[in-house]
C-alpha positions as CSV (number, residue, x, y, z in Angstrom):
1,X,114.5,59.7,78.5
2,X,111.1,60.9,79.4
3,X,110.6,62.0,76.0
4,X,111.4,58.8,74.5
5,X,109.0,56.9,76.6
6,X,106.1,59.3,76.0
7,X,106.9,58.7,72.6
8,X,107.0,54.8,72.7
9,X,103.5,55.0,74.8
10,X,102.1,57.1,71.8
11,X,102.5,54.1,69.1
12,X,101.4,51.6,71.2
13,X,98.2,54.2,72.0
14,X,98.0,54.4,68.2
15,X,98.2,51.0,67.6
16,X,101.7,51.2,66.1
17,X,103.2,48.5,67.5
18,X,107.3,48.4,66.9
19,X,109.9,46.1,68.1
20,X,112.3,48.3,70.8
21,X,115.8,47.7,71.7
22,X,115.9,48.5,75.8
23,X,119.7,48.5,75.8
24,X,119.8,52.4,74.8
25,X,117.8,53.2,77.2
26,X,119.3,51.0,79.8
27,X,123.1,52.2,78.5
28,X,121.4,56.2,78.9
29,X,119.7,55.4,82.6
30,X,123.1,54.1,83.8
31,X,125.4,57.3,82.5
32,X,122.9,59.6,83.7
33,X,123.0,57.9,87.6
34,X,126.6,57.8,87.0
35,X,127.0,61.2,85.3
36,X,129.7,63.0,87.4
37,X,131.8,59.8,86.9
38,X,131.4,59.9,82.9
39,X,133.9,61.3,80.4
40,X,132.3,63.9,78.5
41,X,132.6,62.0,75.1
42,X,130.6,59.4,76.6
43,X,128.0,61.7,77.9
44,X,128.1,63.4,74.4
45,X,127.4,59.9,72.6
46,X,125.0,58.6,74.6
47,X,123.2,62.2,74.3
48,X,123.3,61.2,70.2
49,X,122.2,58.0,70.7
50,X,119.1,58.9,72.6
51,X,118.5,62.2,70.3
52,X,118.7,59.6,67.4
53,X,116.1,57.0,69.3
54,X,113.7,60.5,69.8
55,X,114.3,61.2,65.9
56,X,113.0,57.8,64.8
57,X,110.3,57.7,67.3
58,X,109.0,61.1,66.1
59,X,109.0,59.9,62.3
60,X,107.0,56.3,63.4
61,X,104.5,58.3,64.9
62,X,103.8,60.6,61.8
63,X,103.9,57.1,59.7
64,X,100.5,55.9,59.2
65,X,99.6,52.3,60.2
C-alpha cells in the first residue's frame, strides 16, 4: 500500500494528474487490519488487485504528460 501511494504522490509531483478510485485501497487497508480473519482467496485477490493498481501506476509515471 505504501508503494501505491508513493506512486500516486509521484504523478501529482510530475504534474500527472489522474482520476483514482479509493475503494481498492480502502477494500486492501480493511483485509490487511483484518488479515488473520480473511480466507486466503481473499487475501490472494486483493494482493492482485493492488499488484494491478502498482502496475498501472508504474506505466502512468513512464507516460509523458
Amino acid at each position: 500500500m505504501r508503494a501505491s501511494g508513493s506512486l500516486k504522490g509521484l504523478l501529482v509531483k510530475n504534474g500527472k494528474i489522474v482520476a483514482f478510485d479509493g475503494t481498492v485501497e480502502r477494500v486492501i487497508g480493511e483485509i490487511a487490519r483484518n488479515v488473520e480473519a480473511m480466507s486466503d482467496e481473499t487475501v490472494a485477490k486483493a494482493l492482485l488487485a493492488l499488484a494491478d493498481q502498482i502496475r498501472t501506476l508504474r506505466i502512468l509515471n513512464r507516460e509523458p504528460v
